[in-house]
N, CA, C and O atoms as a GROMACS GRO file, in nm:
protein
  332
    1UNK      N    1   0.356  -0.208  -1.125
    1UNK     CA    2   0.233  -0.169  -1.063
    1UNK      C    3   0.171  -0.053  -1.140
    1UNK      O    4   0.236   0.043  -1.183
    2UNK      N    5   0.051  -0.070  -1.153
    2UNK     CA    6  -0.014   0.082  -1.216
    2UNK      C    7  -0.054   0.185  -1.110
    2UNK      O    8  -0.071   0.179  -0.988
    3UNK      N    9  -0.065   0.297  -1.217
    3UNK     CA   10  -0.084   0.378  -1.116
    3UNK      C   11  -0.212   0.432  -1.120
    3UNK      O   12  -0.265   0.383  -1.220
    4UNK      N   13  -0.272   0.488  -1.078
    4UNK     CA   14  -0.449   0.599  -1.068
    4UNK      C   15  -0.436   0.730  -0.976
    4UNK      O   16  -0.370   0.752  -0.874
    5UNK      N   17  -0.524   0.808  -1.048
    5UNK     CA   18  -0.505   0.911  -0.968
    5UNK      C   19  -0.675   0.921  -0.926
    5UNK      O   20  -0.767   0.929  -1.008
    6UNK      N   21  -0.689   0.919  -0.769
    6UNK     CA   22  -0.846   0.945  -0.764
    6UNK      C   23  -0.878   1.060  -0.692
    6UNK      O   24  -0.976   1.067  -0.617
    7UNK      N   25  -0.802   1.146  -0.711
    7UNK     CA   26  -0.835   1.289  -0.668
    7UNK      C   27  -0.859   1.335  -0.808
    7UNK      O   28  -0.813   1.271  -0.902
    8UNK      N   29  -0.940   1.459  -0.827
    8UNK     CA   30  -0.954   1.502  -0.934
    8UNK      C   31  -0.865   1.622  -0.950
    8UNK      O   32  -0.865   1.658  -1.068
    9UNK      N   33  -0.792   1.694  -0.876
    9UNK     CA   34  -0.681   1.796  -0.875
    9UNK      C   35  -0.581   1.716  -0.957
    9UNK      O   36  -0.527   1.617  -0.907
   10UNK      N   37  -0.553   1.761  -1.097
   10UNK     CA   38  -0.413   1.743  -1.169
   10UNK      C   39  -0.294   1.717  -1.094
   10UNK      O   40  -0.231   1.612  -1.113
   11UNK      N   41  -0.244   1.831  -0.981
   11UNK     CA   42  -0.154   1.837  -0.939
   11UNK      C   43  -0.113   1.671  -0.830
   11UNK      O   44  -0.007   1.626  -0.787
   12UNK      N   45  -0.251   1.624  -0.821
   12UNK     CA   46  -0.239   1.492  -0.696
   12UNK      C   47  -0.112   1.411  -0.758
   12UNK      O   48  -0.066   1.424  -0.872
   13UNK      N   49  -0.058   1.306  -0.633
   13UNK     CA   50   0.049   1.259  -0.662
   13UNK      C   51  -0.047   1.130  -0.708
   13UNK      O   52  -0.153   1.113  -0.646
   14UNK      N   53  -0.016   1.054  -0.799
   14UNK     CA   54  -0.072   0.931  -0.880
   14UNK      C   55  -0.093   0.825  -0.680
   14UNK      O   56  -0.026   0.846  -0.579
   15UNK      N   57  -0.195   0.732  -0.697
   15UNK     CA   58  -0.188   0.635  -0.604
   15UNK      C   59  -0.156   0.520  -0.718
   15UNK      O   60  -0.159   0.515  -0.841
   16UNK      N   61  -0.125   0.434  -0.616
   16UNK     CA   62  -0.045   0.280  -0.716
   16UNK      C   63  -0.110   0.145  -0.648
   16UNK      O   64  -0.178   0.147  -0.546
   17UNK      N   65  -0.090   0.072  -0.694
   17UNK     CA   66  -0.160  -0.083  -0.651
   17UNK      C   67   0.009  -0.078  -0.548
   17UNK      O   68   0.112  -0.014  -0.572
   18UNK      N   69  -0.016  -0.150  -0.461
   18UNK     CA   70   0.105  -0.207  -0.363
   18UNK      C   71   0.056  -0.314  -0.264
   18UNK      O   72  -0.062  -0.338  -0.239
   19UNK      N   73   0.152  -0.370  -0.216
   19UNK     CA   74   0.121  -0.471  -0.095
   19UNK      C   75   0.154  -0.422   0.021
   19UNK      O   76   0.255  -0.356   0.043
   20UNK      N   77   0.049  -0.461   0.119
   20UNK     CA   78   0.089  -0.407   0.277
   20UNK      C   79   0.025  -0.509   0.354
   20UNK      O   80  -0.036  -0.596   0.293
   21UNK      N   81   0.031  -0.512   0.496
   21UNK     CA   82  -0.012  -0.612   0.617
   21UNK      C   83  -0.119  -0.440   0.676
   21UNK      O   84  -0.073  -0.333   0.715
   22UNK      N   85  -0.260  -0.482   0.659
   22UNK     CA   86  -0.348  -0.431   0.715
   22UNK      C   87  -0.383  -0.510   0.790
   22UNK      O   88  -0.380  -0.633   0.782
   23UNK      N   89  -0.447  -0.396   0.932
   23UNK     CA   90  -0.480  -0.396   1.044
   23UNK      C   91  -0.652  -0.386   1.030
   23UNK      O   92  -0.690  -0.269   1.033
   24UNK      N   93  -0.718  -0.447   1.021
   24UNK     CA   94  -0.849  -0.456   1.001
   24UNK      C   95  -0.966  -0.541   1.129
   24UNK      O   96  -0.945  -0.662   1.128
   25UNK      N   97  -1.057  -0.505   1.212
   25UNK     CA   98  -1.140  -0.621   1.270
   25UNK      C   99  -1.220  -0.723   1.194
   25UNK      O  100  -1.221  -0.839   1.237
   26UNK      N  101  -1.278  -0.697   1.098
   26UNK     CA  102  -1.335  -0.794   1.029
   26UNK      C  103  -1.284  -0.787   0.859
   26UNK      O  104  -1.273  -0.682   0.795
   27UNK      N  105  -1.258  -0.919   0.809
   27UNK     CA  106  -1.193  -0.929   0.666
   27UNK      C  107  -1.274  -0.840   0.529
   27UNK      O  108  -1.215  -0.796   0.430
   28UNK      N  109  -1.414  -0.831   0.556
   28UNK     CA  110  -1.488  -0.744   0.491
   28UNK      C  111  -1.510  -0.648   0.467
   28UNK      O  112  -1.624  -0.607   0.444
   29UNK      N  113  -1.380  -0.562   0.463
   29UNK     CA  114  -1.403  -0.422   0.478
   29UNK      C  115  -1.298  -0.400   0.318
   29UNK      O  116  -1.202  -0.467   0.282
   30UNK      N  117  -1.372  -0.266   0.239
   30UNK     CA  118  -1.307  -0.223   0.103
   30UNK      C  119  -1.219  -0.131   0.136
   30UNK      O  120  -1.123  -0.122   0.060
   31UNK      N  121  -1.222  -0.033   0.260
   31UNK     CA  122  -1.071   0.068   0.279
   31UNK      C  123  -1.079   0.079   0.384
   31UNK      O  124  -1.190   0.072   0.438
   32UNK      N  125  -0.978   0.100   0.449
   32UNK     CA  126  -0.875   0.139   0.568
   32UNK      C  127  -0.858   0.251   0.550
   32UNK      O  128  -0.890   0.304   0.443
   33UNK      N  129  -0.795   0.328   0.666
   33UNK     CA  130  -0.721   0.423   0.733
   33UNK      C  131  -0.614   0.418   0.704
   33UNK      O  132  -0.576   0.304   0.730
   34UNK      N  133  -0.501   0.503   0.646
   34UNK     CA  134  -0.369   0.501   0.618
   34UNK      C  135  -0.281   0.421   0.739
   34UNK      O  136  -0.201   0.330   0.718
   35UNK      N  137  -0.321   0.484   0.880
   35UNK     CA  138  -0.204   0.432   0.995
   35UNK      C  139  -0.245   0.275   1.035
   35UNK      O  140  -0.170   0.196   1.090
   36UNK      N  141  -0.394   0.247   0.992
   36UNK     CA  142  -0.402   0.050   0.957
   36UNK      C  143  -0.290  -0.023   0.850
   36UNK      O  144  -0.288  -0.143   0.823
   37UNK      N  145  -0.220   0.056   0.811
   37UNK     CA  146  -0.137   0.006   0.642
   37UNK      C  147  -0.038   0.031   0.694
   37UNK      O  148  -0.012   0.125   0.770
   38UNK      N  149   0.047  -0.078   0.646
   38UNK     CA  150   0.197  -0.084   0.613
   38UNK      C  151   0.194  -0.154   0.502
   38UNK      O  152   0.151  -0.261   0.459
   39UNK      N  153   0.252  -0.063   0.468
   39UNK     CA  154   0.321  -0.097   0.310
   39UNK      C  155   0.463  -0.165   0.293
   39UNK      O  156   0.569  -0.104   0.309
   40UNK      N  157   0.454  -0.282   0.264
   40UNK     CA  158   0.588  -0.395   0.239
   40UNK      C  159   0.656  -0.419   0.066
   40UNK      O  160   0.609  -0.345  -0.020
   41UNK      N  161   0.714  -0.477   0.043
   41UNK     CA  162   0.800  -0.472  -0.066
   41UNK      C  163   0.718  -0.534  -0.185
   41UNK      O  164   0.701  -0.488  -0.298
   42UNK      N  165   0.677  -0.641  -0.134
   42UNK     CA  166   0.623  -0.762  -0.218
   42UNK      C  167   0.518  -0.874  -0.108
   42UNK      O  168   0.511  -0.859   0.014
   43UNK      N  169   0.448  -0.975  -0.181
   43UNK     CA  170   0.362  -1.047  -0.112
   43UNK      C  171   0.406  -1.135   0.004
   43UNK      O  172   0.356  -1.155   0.114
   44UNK      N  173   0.526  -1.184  -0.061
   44UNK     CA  174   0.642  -1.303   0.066
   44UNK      C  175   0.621  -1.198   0.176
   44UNK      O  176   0.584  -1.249   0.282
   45UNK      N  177   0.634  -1.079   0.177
   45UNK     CA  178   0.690  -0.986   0.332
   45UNK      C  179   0.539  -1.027   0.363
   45UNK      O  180   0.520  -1.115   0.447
   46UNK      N  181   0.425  -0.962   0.294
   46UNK     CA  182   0.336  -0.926   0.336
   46UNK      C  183   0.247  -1.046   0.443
   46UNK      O  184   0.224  -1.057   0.563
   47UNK      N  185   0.221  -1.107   0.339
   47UNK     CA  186   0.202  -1.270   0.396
   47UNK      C  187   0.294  -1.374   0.522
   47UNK      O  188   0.244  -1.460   0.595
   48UNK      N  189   0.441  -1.330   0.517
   48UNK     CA  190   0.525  -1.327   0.664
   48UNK      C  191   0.479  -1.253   0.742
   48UNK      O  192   0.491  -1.306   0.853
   49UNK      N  193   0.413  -1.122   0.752
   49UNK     CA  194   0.391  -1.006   0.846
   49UNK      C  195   0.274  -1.072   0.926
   49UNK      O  196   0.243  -1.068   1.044
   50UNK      N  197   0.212  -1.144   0.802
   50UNK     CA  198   0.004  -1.144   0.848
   50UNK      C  199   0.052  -1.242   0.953
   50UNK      O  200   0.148  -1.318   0.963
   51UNK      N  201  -0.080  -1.202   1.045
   51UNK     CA  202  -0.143  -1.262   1.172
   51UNK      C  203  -0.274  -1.252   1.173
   51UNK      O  204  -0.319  -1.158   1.238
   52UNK      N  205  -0.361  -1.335   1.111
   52UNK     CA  206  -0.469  -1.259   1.145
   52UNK      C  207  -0.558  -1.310   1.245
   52UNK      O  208  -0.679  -1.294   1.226
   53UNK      N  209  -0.493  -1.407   1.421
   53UNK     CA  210  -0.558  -1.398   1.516
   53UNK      C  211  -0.549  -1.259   1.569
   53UNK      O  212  -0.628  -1.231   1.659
   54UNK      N  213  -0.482  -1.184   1.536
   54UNK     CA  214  -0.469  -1.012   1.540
   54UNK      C  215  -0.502  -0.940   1.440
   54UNK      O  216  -0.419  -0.851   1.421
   55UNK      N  217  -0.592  -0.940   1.363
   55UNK     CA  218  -0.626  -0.864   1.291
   55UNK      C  219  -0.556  -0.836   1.168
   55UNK      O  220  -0.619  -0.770   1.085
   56UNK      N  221  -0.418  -0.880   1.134
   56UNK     CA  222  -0.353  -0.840   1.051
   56UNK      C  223  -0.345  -0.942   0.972
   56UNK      O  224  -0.333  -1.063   0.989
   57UNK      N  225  -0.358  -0.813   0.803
   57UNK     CA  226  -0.359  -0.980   0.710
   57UNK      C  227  -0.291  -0.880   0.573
   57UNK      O  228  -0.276  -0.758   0.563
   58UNK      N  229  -0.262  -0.990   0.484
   58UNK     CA  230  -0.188  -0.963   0.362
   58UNK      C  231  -0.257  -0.914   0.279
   58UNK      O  232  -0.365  -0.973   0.280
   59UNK      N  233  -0.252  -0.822   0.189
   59UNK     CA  234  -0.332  -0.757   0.091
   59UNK      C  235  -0.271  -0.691   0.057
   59UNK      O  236  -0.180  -0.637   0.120
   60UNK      N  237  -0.328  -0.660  -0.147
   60UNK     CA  238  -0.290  -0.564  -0.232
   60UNK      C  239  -0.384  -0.438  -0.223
   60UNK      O  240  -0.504  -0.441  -0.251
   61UNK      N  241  -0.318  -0.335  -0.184
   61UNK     CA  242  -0.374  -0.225  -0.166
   61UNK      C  243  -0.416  -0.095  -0.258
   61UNK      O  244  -0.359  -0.125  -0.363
   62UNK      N  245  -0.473   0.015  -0.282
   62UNK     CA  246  -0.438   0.103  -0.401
   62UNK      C  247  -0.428   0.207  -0.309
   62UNK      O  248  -0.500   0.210  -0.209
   63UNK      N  249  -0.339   0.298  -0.336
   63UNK     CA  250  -0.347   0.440  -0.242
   63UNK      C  251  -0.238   0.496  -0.250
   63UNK      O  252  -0.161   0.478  -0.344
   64UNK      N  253  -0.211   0.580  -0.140
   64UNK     CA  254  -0.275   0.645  -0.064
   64UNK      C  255  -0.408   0.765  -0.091
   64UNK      O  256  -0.360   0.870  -0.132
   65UNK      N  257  -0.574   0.771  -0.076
   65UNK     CA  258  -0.639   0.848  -0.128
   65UNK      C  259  -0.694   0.931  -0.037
   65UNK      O  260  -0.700   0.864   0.066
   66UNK      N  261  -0.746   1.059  -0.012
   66UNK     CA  262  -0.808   1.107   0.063
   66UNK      C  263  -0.963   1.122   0.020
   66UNK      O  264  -1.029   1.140  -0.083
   67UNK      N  265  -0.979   1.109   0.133
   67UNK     CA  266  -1.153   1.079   0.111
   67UNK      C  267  -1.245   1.178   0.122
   67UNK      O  268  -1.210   1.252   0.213
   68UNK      N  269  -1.349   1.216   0.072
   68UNK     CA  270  -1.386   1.341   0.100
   68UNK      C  271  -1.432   1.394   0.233
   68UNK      O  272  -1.502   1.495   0.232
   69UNK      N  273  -1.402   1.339   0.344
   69UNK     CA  274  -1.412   1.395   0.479
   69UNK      C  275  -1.287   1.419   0.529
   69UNK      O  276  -1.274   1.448   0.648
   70UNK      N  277  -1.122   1.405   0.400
   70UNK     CA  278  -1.032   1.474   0.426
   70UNK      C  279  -0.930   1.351   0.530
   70UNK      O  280  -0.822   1.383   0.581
   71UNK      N  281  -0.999   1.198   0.545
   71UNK     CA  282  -0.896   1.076   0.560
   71UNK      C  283  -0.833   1.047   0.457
   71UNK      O  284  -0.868   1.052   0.339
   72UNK      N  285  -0.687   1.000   0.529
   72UNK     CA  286  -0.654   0.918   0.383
   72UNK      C  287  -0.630   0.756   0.436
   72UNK      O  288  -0.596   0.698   0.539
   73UNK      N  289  -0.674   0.724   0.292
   73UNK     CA  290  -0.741   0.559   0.260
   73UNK      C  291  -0.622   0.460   0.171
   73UNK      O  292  -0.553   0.484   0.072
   74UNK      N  293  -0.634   0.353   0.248
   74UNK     CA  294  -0.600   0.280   0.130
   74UNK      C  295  -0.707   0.171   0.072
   74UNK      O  296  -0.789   0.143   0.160
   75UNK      N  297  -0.729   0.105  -0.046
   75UNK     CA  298  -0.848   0.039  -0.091
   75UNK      C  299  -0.798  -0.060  -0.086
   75UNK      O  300  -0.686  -0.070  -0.136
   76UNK      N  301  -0.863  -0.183  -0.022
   76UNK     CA  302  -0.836  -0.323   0.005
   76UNK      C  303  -0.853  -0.338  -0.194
   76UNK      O  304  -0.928  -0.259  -0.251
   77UNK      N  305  -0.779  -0.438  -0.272
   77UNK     CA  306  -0.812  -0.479  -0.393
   77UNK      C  307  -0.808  -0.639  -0.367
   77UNK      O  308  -0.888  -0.702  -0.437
   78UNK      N  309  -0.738  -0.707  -0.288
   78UNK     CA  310  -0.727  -0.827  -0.279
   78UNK      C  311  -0.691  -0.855  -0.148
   78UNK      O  312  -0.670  -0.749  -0.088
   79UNK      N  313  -0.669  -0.995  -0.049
   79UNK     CA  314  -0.672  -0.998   0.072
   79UNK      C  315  -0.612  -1.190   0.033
   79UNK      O  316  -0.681  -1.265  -0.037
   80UNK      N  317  -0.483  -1.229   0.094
   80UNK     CA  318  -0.445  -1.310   0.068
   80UNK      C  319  -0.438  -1.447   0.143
   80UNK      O  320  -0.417  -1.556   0.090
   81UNK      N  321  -0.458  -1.425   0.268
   81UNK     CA  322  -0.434  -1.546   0.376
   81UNK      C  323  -0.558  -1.536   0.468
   81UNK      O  324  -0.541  -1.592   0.576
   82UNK      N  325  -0.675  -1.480   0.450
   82UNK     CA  326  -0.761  -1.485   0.537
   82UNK      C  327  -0.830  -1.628   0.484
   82UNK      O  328  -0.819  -1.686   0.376
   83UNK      N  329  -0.919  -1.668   0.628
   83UNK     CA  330  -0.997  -1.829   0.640
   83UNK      C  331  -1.117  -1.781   0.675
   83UNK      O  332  -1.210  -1.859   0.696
   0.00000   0.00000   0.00000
């Protein structure tokens, strides 16, 4: 996985591409809220986890970032089992 850093403070810890089962209402959204994310191992978990008559669906994420109103985000990059 690569990593990015999108804070501009040197000291930030790098964010990384990863997979998680986000908690989202509609599939169209580019970032979440950290406590919408769980972060899983690989895509098999992620895609086992998804439900998305509940909102929850499989996706590669980048993060954790804080946003400049001081949330932290993760960035939807891909979204795997939504219809």
């Amino acid at each position: 996985m690569r990593g990015y850093s999108l804070d501009p403070h040197p000291s930030v810890k790098v964010v990384t591409e990863q997979y998680a089962v986000v908690r989202i209402p509609r599939v169209k959204r580019e970032r979440v809220p950290a406590n919408n994310v769980e972060i899983v191992e690989n895509l098999e978990q992620a895609v086992e986890k998804s439900d998305p008559k509940n909102h929850l669906y499989a996706a590669k994420v980048l993060g954790p970032s804080r946003s400049s109103e001081g949330v932290i985000l993760y960035y939807i990059l891909d979204m795997y089992n939504h219809s």
